[in-house]
N, C-alpha and C positions, 0 to 999 in steps of 0.2 A: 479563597477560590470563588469562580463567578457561579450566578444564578443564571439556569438556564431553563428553557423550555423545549419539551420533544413537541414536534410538528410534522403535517404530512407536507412536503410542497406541492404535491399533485390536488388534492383535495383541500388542505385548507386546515384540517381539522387538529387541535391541540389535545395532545396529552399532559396528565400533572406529572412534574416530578416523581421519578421512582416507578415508572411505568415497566413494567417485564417484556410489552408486546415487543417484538420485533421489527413489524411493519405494520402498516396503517390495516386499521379498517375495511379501506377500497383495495387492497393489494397491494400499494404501492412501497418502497422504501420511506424511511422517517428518517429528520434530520434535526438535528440541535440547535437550536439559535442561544448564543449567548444574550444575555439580558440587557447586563450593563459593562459597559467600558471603560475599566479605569486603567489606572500609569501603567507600564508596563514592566512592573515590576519582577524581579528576580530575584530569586534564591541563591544568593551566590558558591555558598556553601555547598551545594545538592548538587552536583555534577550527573544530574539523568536529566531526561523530561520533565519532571517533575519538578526544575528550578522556575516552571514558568503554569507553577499551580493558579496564577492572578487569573488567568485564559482559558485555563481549564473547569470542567462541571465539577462540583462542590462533592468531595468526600472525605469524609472523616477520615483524620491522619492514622487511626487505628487500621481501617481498612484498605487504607493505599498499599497496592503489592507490586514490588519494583524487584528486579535486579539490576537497575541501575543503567537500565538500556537509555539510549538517545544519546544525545551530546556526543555523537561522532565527529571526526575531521574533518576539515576539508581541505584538498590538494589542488594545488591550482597550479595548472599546465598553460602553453599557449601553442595554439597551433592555427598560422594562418595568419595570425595576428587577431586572433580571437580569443580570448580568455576564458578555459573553462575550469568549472568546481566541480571535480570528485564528489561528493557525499560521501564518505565509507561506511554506509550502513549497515555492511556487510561486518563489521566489528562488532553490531548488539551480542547479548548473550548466546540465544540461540543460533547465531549466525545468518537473520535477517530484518528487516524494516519492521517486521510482521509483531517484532517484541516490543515496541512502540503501543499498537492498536490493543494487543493482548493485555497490555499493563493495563490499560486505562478502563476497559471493558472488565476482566475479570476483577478490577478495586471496585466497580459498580456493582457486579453480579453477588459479590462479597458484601458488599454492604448492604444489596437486599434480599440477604440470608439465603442466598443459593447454593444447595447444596452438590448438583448434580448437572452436568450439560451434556451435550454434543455438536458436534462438528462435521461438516463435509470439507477436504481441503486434500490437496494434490501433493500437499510437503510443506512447505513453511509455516505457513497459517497452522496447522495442524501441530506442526511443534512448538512453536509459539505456545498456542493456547491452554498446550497440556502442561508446558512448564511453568506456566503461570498457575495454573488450575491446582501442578502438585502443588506451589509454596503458599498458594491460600489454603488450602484442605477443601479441594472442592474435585469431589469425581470425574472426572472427564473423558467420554467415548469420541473417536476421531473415525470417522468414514471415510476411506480413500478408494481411489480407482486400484485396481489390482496391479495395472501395468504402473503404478510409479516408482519413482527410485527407491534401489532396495537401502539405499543410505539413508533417506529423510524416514522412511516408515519404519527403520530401525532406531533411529533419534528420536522419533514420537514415542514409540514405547521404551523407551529407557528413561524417559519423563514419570514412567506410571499408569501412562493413558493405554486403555481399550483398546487397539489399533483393529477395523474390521473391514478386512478387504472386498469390493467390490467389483462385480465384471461386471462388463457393458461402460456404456458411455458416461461421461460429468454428468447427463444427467439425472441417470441411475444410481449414479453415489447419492447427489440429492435428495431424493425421493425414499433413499435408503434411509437417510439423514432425517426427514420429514418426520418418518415414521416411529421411528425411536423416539421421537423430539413428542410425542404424545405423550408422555410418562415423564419427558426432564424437559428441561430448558433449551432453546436451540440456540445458541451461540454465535449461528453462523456469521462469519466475518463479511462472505458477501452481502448481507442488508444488515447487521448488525448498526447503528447512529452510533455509537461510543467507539468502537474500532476507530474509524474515520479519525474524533477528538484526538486519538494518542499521534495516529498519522499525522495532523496538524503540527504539530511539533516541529516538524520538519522547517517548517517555514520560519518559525523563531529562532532557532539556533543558525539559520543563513544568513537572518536578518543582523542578529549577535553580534555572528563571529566577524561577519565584514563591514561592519562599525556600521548597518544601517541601510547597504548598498543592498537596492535590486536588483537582481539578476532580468536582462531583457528578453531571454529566454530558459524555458526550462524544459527538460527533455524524459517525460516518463513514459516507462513499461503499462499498458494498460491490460489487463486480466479484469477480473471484475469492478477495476474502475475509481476503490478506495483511493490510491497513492494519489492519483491523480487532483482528486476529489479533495481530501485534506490537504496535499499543498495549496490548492485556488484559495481553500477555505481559512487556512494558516495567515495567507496575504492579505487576501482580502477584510479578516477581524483586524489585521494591524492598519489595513488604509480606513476601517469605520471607525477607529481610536484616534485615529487623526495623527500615525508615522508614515504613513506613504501616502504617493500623490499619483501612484496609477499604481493598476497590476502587471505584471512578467504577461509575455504569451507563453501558453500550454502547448506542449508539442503531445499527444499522443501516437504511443508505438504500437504497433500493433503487426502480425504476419496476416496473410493470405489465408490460411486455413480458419483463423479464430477474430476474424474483422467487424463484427457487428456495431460498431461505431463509427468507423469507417462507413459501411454498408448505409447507416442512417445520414450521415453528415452530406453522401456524395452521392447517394439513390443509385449506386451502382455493386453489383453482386460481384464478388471475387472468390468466395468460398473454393479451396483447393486442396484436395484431398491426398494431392501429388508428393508434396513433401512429409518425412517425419516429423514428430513434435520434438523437438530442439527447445525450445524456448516454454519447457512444461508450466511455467512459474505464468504466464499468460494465457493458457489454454482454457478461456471460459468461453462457453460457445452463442450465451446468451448471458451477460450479466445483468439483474435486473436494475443497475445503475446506469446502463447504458445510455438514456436518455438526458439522462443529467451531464453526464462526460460529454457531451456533444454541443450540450447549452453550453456548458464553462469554456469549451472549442471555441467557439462562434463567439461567445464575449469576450476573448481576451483578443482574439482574432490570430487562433494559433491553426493550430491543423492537427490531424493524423498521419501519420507515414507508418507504411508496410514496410516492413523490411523481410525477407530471404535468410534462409540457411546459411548460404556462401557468405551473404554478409552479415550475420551474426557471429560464426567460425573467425571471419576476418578482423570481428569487431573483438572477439576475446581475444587474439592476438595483438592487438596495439594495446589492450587494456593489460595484458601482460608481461609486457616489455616495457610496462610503465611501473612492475612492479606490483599490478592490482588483476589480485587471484579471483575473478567472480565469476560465477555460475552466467548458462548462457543467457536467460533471463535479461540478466544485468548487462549483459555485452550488447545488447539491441541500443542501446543507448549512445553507443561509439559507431554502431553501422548508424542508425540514423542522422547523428552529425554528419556524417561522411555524408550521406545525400541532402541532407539541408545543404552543406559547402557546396558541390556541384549545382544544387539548383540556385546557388546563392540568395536562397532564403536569411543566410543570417551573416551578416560583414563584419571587416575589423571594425573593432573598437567595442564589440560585443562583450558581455557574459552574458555564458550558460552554463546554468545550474542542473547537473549530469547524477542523480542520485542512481549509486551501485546498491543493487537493494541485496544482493545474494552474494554468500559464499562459495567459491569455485569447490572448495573440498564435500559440498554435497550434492557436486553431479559429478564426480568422477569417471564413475561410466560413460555417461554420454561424455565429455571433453575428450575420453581415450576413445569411443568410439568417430567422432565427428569432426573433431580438432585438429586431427593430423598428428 
């Protein structure tokens, strides 16, 4: 497993190995820089994430806690004469992406003898990190907004976790979160640096599976900004090892009510209070990553796109006649192609790399409410 160092990029400042902080110092998020780069070797054996430990931050085989998530499929459709890859992330254990970040974070938080955390998280994130938290033996409290699905906040606790509802806004889960996190560990996956690491994965098994090939573009849900973030970062450690000779553009997704990325990239306010939240799995209204998702924008020389209700509903419709049950979250991914094609942003002879981060069977509510 590689050596790595925790770093703020905003400031500068390095922490040793085995650091508990969260974030910097100065406020800001922390980020992992791998040390050194070697072959890119694999586990062939080890069918999770974890067959590409060469990439990953160094922990003892005692403490790695998997159930085996990562190494999903990928399904490759063409439409337009543009070739796209599925992801089926939506196959992890818990039934999202989130069991990736969780893996990799709680084998860290285990090996530096934590006993006890907490969490703010809207659904995914939250069950992720509790099913991780139970198979390490580690306590785990989950903060949620009170209005979230009553399926995910039922999934968290049947992990074992605390589950303790909140009224008022994301931010007030936060802050709820904050406060507990005085007495245990905060976990939180939105500035967590080790979540991101398991995220990164993503990019390896794309690389894998398709003997190598880049995808020219890639199409992510951004909420607080991780997914996005470890795929650049995924590509990016394989082009500083010397396998690739550019990066994919980043597409980030984003709606009208929850755009603060958007809002930074384009100095223009959109904020709309008009629609329901449809797409809960992205509803951060400030992530403190945001600033970063905007750099990784601009250097790959990708974009944001907003997408709407109607075409998210629309977008889980084509993803369902394809066979693929994902939560709406994941179906922005299929409305936003659909506006990249019109604006022909991306032509034949393309790939894009479509990762389904969610499973539809935990928004059923909303799909029978919105879906038709």
């Amino acid at each position: 497993m590689a050596e790595y160092d925790v770093y703020c990029s905003n400031c500068g400042k390095t922490y040793g190995k085995g650091t508990l902080l969260w974030r910097c110092e100065c406020g800001s998020p922390l980020d992992i820089k791998i040390k050194t780069y070697g072959k890119f070797s694999i586990e062939k054996e080890n069918y999770s994430m974890w067959r590409y430990k060469s990439l990953l931050p160094s922990i003892k085989p005692e403490n790695i806690t998997s159930l085996k998530e990562g190494f999903t499929p990928i399904v490759e459709r063409n439409v337009a004469g543009i070739k796209i890859w599925y992801k089926l992330d939506f196959l992890n254990p818990t039934g999202s992406f989130k069991d990736r970040g969780a893996s990799m974070l709680v084998s860290y938080l285990r090996e530096q003898g934590i006993r006890e955390v907490v969490e703010d998280s809207s659904g995914n994130a939250g069950a992720a990190l509790s099913a991780y938290c139970s198979v390490a033996g580690i306590k785990c409290k989950v903060f949620v907004p009170a209005s979230a699905p009553e399926g995910k906040i039922k999934q968290i606790s049947s992990y074992g976790a605390e589950v303790i509802p909140v009224e008022g806004s994301r931010e007030d889960v936060n802050k709820a979160a904050l406060k507990a996190a005085r007495k245990s560990y905060y976990a939180g996956h939105l500035w967590n640096p080790f979540f991101i690491e398991g995220l990164k994965t993503i990019s390896f098994e794309v690389y894998e599976m398709t003997g190598g090939r880049v995808p020219d573009t890639i199409l992510v849900p951004v909420g607080s900004g991780g997914l996005l973030i470890g795929i650049y970062k995924g590509f990016r450690e394989l082009k500083e090892a010397g396998y690739l000779d550019h990066l994919p553009r980043l597409i980030g997704i984003q709606t009208p009510r929850f755009a603060r990325v958007y809002e930074l990239l384009y100095n223009k306010k959109v904020r709309s209070k008009s629609e329901a939240i449809l797409a809960d799995g992205i509803a951060v209204p400030d992530p403190p990553r945001a600033h970063q998702v905007a750099r990784i924008i601009e250097e790959t020389e990708g974009k944001i796109i907003l997408v709407y209700n109607e075409e998210i509903a629309q977008g889980f419709k084509e993803l369902a006649r394809m066979g693929l049950y994902v939560e709406p979250t994941s179906a922005t991914v299929q409305a936003a192609f659909r506006k990249l094609l019109s604006e022909k942003f991306i032509s034949r002879g393309e790939a894009v790399l479509a990762p389904l981060t969610g499973i539809g069977l935990k928004a059923t509510d909303k799909i029978i409410r919105y879906m038709g």
